[in-house]
ZATOR-950494 format. One line per 10 residues: number of its first residue (from 1); their letters; for each residue x, y, z of C-alpha. Coordinates in pm, 1 decimal, padded with zeros to 6 digits, m for minus. Example, Ala and Ser with C-alpha at 12.3 -4.5 7.8 and 13.67 -1.06 7.14 Angstrom:
BEGIN
1	as	01230.0/m00450.0/00780.0 | 01367.0/m00106.0/00714.0
***
This chain:
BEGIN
1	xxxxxxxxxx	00000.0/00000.0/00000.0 | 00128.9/00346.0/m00062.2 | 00069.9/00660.6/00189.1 | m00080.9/00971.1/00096.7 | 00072.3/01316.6/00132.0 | m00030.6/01513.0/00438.0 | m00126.0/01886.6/00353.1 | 00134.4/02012.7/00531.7 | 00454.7/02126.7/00379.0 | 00811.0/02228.5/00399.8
11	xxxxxxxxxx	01068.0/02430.0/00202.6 | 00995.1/02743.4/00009.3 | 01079.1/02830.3/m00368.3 | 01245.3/03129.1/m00485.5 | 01220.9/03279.3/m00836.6 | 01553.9/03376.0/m00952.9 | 01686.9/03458.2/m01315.0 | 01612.4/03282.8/m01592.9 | 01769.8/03063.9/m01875.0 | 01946.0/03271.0/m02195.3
21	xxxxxxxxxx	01750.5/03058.6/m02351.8 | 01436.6/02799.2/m02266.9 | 01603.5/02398.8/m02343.2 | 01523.0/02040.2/m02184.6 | 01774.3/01775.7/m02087.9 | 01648.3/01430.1/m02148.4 | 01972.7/01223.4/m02007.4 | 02080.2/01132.9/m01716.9 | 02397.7/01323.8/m01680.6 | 02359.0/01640.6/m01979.1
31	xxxxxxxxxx	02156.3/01857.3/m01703.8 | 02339.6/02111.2/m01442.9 | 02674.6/02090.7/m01241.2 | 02782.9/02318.7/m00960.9 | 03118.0/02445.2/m01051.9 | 03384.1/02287.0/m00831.7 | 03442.7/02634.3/m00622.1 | 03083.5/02591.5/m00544.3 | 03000.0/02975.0/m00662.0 | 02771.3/02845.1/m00985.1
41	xxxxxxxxxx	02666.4/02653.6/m01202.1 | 02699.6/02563.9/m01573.8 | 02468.1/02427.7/m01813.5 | 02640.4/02292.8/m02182.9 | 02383.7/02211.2/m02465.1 | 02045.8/02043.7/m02469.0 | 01680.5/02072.7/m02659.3 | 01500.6/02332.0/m02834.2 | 01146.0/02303.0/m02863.5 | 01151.2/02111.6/m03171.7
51	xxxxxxxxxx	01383.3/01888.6/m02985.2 | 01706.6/01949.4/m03211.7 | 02008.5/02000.8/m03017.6 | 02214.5/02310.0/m02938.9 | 02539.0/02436.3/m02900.5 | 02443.2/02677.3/m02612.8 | 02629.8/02756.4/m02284.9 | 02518.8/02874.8/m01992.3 | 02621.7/02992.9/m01652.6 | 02458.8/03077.1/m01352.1
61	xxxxxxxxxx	02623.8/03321.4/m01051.4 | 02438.6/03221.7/m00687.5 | 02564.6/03534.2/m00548.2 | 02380.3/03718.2/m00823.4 | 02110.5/03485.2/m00878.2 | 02194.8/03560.5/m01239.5 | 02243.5/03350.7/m01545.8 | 02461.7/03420.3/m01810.0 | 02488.4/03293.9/m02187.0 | 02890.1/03199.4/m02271.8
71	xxxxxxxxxx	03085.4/03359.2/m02511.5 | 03194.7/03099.0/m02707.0 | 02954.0/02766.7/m02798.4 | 03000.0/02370.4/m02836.3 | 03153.1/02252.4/m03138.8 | 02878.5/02050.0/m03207.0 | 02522.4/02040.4/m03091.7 | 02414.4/01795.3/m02820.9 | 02213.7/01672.4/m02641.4 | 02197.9/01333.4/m02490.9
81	xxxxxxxxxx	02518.2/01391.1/m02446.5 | 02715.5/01345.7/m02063.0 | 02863.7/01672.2/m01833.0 | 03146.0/01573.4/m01603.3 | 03312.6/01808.8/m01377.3 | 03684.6/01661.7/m01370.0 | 03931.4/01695.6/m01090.6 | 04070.2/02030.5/m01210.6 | 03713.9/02214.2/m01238.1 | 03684.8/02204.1/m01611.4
91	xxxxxxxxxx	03439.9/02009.4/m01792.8 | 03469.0/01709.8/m02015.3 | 03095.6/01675.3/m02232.5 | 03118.0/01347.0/m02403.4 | 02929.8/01219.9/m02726.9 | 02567.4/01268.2/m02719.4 | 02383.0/01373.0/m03073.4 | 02341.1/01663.5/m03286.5 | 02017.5/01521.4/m03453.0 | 01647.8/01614.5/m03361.9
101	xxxxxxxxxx	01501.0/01259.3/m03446.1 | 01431.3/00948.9/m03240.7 | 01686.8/00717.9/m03416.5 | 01988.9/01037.5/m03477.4 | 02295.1/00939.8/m03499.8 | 02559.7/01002.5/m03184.6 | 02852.4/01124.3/m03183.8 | 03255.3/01012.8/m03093.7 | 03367.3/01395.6/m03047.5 | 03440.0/01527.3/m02682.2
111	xxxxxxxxxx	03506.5/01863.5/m02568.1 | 03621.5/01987.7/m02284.5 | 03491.9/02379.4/m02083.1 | 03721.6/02542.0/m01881.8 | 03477.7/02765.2/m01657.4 | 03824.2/02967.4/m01541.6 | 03819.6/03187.1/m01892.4 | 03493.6/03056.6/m02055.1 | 03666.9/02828.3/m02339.2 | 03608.7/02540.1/m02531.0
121	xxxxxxxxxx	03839.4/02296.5/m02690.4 | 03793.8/01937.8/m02903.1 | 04010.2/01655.5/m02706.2 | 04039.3/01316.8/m02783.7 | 03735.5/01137.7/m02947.6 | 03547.4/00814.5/m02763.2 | 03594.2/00515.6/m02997.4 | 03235.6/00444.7/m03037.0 | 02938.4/00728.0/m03106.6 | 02712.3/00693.3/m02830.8
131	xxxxxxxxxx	02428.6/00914.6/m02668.5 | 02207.9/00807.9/m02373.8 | 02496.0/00705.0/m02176.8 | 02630.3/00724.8/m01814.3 | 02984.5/00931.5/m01741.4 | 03119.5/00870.5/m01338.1 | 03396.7/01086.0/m01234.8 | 03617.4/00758.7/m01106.5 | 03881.1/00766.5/m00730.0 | 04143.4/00796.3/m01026.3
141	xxxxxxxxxx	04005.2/01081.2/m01195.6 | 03950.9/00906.6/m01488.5 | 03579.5/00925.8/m01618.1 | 03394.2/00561.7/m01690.7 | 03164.0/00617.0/m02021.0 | 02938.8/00304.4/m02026.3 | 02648.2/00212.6/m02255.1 | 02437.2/00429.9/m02428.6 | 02252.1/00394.5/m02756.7 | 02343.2/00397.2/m03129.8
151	xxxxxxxxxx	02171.1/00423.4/m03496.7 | 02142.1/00039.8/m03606.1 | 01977.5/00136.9/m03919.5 | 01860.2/00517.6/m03973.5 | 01470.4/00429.3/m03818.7 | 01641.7/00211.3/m03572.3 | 01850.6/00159.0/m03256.2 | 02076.6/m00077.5/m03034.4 | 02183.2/m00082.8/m02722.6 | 02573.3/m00062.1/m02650.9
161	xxxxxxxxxx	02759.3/m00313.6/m02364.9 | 03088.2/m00108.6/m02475.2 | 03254.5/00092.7/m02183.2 | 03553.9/00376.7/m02240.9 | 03760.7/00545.3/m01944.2 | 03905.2/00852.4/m02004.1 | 04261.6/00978.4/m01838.8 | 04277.0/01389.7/m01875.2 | 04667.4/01335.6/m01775.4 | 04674.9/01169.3/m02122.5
171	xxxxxxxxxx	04376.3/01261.3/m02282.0 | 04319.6/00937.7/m02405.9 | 04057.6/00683.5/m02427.8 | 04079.5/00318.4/m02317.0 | 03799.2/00051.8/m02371.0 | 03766.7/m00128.2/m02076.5 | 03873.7/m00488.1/m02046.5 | 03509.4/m00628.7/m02105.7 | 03226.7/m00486.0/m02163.4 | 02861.1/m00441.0/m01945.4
181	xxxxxxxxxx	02695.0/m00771.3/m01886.4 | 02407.9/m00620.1/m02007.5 | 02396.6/m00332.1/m02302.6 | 02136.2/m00040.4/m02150.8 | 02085.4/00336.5/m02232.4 | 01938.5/00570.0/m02036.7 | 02059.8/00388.1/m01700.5 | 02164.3/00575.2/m01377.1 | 02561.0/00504.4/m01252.0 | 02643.4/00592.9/m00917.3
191	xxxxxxxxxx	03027.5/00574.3/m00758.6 | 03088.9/00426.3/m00449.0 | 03335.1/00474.9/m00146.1 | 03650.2/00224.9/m00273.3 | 03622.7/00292.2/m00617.3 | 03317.7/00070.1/m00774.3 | 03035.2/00174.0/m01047.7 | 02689.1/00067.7/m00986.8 | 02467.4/00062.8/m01284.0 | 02088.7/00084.1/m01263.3
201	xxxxxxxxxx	01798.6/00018.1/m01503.3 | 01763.8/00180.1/m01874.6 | 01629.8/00101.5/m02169.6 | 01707.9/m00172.2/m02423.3 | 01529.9/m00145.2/m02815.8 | 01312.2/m00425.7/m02880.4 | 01171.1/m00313.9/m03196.1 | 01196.2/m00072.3/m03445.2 | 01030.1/00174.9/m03249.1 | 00989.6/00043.4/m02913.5
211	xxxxxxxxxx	01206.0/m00042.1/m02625.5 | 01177.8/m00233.1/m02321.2 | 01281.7/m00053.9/m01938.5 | 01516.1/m00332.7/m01762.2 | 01591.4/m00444.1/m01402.5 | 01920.2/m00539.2/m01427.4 | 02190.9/m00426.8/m01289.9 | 02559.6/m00434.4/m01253.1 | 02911.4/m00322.9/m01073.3 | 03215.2/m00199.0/m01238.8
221	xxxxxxxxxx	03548.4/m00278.3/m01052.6 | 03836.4/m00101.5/m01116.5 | 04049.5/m00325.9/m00971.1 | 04018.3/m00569.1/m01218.9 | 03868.2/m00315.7/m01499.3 | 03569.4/m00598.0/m01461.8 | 03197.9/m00575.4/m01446.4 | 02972.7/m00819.6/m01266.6 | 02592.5/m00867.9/m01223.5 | 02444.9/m00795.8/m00891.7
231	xxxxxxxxxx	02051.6/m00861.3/m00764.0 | 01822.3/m00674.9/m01003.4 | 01562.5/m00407.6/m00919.7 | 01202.8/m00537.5/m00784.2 | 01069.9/m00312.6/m01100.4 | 01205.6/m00233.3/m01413.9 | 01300.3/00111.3/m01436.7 | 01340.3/00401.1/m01698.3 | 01417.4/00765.6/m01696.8 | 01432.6/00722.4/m01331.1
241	xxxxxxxxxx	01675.5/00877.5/m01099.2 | 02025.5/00674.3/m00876.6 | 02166.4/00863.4/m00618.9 | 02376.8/00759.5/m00389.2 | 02287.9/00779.1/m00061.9 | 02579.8/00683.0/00150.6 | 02948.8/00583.5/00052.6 | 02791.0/00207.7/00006.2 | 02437.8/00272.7/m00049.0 | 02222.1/00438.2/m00351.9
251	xxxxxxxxxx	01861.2/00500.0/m00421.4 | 01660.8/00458.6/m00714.9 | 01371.2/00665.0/m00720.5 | 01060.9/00708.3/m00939.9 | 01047.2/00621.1/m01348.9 | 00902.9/00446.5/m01550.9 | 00838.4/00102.4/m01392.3 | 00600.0/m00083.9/m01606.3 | 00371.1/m00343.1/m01412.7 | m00026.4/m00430.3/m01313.6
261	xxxxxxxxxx	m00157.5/m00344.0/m00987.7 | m00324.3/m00654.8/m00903.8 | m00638.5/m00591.7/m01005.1 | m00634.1/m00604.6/m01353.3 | m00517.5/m00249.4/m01492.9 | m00187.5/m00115.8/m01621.7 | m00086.8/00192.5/m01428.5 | 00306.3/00218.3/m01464.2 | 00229.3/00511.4/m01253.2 | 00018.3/00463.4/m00953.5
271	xxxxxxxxxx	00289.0/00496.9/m00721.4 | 00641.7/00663.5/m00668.3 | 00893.3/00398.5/m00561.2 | 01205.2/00410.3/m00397.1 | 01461.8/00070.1/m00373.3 | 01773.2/00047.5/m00206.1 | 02133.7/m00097.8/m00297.5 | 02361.2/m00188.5/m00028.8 | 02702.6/m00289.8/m00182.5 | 02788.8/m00488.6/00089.5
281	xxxxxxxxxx	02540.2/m00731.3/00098.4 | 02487.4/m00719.7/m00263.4 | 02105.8/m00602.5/m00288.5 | 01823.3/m00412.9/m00327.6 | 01593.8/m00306.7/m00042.0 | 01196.4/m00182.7/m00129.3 | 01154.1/00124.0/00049.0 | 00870.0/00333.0/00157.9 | 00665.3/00480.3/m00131.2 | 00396.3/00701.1/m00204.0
291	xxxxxxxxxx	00121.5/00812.3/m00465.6 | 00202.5/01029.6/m00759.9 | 00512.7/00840.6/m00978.5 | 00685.5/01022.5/m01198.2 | 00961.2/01030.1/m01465.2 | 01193.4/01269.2/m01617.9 | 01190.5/01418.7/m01254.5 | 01455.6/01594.4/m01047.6 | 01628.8/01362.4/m00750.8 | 01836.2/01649.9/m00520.9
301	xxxxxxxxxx	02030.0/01568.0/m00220.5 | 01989.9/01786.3/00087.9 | 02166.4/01630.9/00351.1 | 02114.5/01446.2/00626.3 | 01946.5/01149.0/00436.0 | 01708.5/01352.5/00255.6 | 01609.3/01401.5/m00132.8 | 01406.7/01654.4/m00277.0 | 01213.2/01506.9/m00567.5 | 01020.8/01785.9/m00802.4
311	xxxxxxxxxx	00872.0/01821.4/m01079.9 | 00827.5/01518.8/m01362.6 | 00528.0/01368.2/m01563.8 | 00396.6/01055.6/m01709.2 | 00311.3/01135.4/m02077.2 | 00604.9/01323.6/m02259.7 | 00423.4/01269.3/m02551.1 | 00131.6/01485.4/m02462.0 | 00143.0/01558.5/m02102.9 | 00215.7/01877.7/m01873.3
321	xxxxxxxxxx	00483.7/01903.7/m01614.4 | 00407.9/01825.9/m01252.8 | 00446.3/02099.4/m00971.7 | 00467.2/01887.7/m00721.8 | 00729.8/01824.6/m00432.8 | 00805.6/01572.4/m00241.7 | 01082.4/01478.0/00040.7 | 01194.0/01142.4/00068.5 | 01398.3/01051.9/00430.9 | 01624.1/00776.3/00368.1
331	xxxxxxxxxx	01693.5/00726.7/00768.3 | 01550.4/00480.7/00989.9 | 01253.4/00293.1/00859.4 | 01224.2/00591.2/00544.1 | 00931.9/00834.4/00493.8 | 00783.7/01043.6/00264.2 | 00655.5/01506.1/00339.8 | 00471.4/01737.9/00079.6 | 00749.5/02006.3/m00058.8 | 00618.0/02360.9/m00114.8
341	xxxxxxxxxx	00551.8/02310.4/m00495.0 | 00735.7/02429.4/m00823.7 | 00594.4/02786.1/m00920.9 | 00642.4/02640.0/m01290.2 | 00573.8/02266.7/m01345.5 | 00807.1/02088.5/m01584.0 | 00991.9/01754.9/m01655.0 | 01361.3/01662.4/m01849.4 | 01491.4/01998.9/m01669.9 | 01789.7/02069.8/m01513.9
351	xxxxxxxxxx	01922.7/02051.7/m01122.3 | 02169.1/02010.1/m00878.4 | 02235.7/02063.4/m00511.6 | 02349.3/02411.1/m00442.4 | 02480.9/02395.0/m00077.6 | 02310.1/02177.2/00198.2 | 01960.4/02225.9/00189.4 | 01964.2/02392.1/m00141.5 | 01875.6/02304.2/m00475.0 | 01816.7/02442.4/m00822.2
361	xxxxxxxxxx	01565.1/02372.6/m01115.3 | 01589.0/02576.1/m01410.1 | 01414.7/02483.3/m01772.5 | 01268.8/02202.3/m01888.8 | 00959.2/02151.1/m02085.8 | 00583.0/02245.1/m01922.6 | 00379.6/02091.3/m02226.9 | 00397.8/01883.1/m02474.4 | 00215.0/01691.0/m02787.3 | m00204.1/01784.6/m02743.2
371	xxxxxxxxxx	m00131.4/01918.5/m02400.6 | 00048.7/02188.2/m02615.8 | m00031.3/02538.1/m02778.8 | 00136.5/02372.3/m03051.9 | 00159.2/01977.8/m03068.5 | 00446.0/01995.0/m03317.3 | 00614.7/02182.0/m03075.5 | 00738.4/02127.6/m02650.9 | 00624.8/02429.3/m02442.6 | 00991.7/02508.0/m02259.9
381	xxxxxxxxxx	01066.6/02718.8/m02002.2 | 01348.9/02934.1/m01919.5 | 01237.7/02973.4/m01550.1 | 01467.9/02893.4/m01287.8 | 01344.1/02849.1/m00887.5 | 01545.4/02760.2/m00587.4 | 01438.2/02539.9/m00315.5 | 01540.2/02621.2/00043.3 | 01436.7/02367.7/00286.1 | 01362.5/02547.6/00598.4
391	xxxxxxxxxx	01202.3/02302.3/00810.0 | 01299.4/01921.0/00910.9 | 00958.2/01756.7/00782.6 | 00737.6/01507.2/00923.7 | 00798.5/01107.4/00764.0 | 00481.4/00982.8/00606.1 | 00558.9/00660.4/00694.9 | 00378.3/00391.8/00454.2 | 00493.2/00053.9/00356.5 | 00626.6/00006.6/m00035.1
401	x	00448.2/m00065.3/m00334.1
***
């Protein structure tokens, strides 16, 4: 059974500047990343409204609660592309696509933003075009670049088990030693204290125009440059959200997670779900959940075992974005509070954890398909709020799904 949301809430939004220029991120790791000083944030490509990709950058000040559009732009339009702030505080953004359509080609070519003078420059391509795929900043400071998605035919797609580390002391590419047990896209990748990748969920094509969400799951070792399978997810999951929640634990939260509900219907949405990894015993926990699932959504740590969930939807097709906010607690037994709620709703924006207790949503798209003004067309915005949570909420409680 899941719990509903008491009427209180907690946390307020503020309404800062907005985007240069309205875009969506659809990936899992294209969106926003505080810049290592911790004094903004920067925001490298993305969608337009007719869902090609762009060369923009972007920068935000916190002090000024201002963004700012870069001076110079990518070399080559992206988006499903990865964002990865390295050791040094630059930027490496890794393959992605320049095309608008479903089955677009991806790309090999990397560059890499150096937020110090606001330049870009090409470094060392990947050895395979990919887009959809998962970057993790590794112990060594190398960056893993696992699975993703490439054109089989130009109205179809495969899945890629291929994996690439990149060394910036070299800048060079390696494949790794073997490849994922299991080739994904769209799959969440979290690092853990001592140095190993867990991999969560994604997509695999099944058809010409249709793909399956998966459970599986797996560890990279860098040890042995090896990846293993581990205990899969209770639910297949899709544009859902891994965080990690402790140096040996993660969270997946929300998605798509296709399924019945007992009685007969199909509602791959009834309920937001939240599982549990623990790397030392190997698996995956069911956690508390509650109503009103999501995907596409934001997943922000705030400290102290808690996660800010906003915005989202369930029909990018021809849906509008949710307002909504939720807090998950991850401590003791797990529990769910009511957020204040988005001023703007949207899903397949951009966010990231500001300081403790802060986070940041900017863009996005609010409409989309029938739901729209124009159904050729995604209603973006360039909005950006800030969530400030103010008040230690009150757990929900509720047993899982």
């Amino acid at each position: 059974m899941t719990t509903p949301i008491a009427a209180a809430v907690t946390g307020s939004w503020t309404k800062t500047g907005d985007l240069p220029a309205a875009a969506s991120w659809h990936g899992q790791y294209d969106g926003a990343v505080l810049l290592k000083d911790g004094k903004g944030v920067v925001l490298l490509g993305g969608a337009d409204a007719s869902g090609a990709a762009t060369n923009k950058v972007a920068r935000y000040d916190i002090a000024e609660k201002k963004w700012t559009a870069g001076a110079t732009s990518l070399a080559f339009p992206r988006r499903l592309h990865t964002v990865t702030r390295l050791d040094d505080g630059t930027f490496l953004v890794v393959g992605g696509t320049s095309g608008s359509g479903p089955h677009a080609a991806g790309l090999t070519a990397v560059e890499k933003y150096d937020p110090a003078d606001g330049s870009l420059k090409t470094v060392a391509s990947l050895h395979e075009a990919r887009r959809g795929h998962s970057a993790v900043l590794l112990e060594s400071k190398k960056v893993l670049v696992a699975g993703g998605l490439a054109s089989r035919t130009t109205d179809s797609d495969r899945a890629l088990a291929t994996a690439e580390i990149y060394d910036p002391a070299t800048d060079k590419w390696t494949p790794t030693k073997h490849p994922m047990t299991d080739a994904r896209g769209g799959h969440g990748a979290v690092l853990f204290k001592g140095g190993k990748v867990l991999v969560t969920g994604g997509t695999a094509p099944v058809s010409k125009d249709g793909s399956t969400s998966l459970a599986y799951c797996e560890l990279y070792d860098p040890t042995g440059d090896s990846w293993s399978p581990v205990a899969s997810l209770a639910q297949p999951r899709s544009r859902h959200r891994t965080v990690l929640a402790s140096d040996t634990t993660a969270l997946v939260i929300g998605g798509e997670t296709p399924g019945t509900a007992g009685d007969g219907t199909y509602d791959p949405y009834h309920a937001l779900t939240v599982e549990r990894f623990d790397l030392a015993a190997g698996t995956w926990t069911a956690r508390p959940s509650t109503a009103g699932g999501r995907a596409l959504h934001a997943v922000v740590p705030l400290g102290s075992g808690k996660f800010l969930v906003a915005g989202g939807t369930t029909d990018e097709a021809g849906g509008i974005g949710y307002q909504s906010a939720l807090i998950y607690d991850d401590t003791g037994t797990g529990g769910w509070s009511a957020a204040a709620g988005l001023a703007e709703g949207r899903w397949a924006g951009a966010a990231t954890a500001l300081a403790a207790g802060t986070a940041l949503v900017t863009g996005g798209i609010v409409a989309s398909g029938i739901a729209a003004a124009d159904p050729t067309r995604a209603e973006l915005t360039a909005t950006t709020e800030v969530f400030s949570f103010t008040a230690t909420p009150s757990a929900l409680g509720g047993g899982a799904a």
